[in-house]
N, C-alpha and C positions, 0 to 999 in steps of 0.2 A: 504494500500500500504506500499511496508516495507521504509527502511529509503533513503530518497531521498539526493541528493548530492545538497548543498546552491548553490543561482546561481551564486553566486561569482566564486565557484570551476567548471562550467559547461563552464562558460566563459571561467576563465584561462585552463582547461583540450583541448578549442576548440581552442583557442589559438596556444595552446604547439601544436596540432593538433590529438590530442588523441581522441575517440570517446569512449565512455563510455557504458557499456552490460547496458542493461535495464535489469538485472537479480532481480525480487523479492523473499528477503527472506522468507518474512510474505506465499507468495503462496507455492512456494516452502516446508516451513515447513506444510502447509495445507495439499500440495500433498500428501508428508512423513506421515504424521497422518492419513492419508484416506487408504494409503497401507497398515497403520497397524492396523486402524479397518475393513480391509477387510480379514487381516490374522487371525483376532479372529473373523470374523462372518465365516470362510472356518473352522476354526477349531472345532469352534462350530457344524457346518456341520457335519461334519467328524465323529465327537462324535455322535452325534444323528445316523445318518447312519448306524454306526458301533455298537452301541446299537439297533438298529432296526434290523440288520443283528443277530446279537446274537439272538434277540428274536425268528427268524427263526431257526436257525442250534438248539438252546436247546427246543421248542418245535415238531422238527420235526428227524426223525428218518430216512437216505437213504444213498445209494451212493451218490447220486445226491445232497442230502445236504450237503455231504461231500466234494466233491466237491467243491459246493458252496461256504464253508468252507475254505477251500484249499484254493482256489483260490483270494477269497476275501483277506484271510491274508496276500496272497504272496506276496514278493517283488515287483512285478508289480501288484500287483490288489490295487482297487479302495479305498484301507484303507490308503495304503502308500500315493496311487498319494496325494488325498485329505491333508496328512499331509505336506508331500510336498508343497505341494500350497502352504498353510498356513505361511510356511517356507522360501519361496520365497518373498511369500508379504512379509513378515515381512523384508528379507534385500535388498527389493527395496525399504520400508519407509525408510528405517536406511538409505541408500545411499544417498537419495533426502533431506533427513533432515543434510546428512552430507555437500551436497550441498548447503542446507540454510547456515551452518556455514559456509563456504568458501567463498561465495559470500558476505555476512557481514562481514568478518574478511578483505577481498579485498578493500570492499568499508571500512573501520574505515582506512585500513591503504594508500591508497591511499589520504583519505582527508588531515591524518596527515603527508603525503607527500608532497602534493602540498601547504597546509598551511607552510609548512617549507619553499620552493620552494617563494613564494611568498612573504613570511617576507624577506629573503635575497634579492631578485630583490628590495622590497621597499627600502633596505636599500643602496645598489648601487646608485640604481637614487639620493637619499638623498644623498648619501658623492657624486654625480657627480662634484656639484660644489667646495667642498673642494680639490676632486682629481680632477680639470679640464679637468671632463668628463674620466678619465681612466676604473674607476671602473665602469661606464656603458656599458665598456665592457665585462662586467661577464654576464650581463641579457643575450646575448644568448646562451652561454656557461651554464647557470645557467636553461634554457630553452630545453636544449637539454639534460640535466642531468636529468631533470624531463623528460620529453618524454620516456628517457633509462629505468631509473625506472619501471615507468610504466608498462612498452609494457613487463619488465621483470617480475614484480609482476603478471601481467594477463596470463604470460605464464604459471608462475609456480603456480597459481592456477588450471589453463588448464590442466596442468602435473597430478596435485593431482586427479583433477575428474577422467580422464581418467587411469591414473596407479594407483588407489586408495589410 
């Protein structure tokens, strides 16, 4: 499982009233490695194929393996598509693994958010009694600056997936 959030920050995150993505990096980067040993076992294909098609068209002699010929090579025949594929897997791992890093760079700087978020309230309540309770009026003010954060950082991670 990728990196979990202490429960200290799960409290204060449910607190502040934030709800936190159960998004895993560790899978996530799994996914991303699975699309791209799927783009080198299609291209591998493709190659094989494509050398089997060869061994036709040069031991045989027609129109029709010309043809064949043609038509395999072209733009639309089954040499491209298959590269293609290949092609494709490869930048849906690279996205989903880009996603792993997003989702971990969200959850490092969120913790080092709320840990900040949390020293300051500690310290509030602490000088409460020197400032006869003034400066405990920052905890929610200090509460709601963390929530803004937040709800902001998971947007513009949001932003990044989707506008890549």
């Amino acid at each position: 499982m990728g990196m979990q959030l202490p429960g200290e920050v799960r409290e204060f995150l449910s607190i502040v009233g934030f709800t936190w993505p159960a998004g895993d990096e560790e899978k996530l980067l799994e996914l991303g490695q699975a699309w791209t040993q799927l783009s080198n076992l299609v291209d591998g294909h493709a190659s094989q194929a494509t050398g089997t098609a060869a061994e036709v068209w040069n031991a045989n002699k027609s129109d029709m393996i010309e043809a064949f010929k043609a038509r395999w090579s072209g733009d639309a025949g089954p040499a491209n598509r298959l590269t293609d594929n290949g092609t494709g897997a490869d930048i849906v791992g690279a996205g989903v693994m880009i996603c792993a890093g997003i989702v971990l760079a969200l959850k490092i700087n969120v913790i080092v958010q709320v840990t900040i978020t949390i020293i300051s309230i500690a310290s509030a309540i602490a000088s409460a009694f020197v400032t006869f309770g003034a400066s405990a009026a920052l905890v929610p003010l200090l509460r709601e600056a963390c929530k803004r954060l937040l709800d902001y950082l998971l947007g513009e991670a949001i932003g990044k997936v989707l506008n890549g």
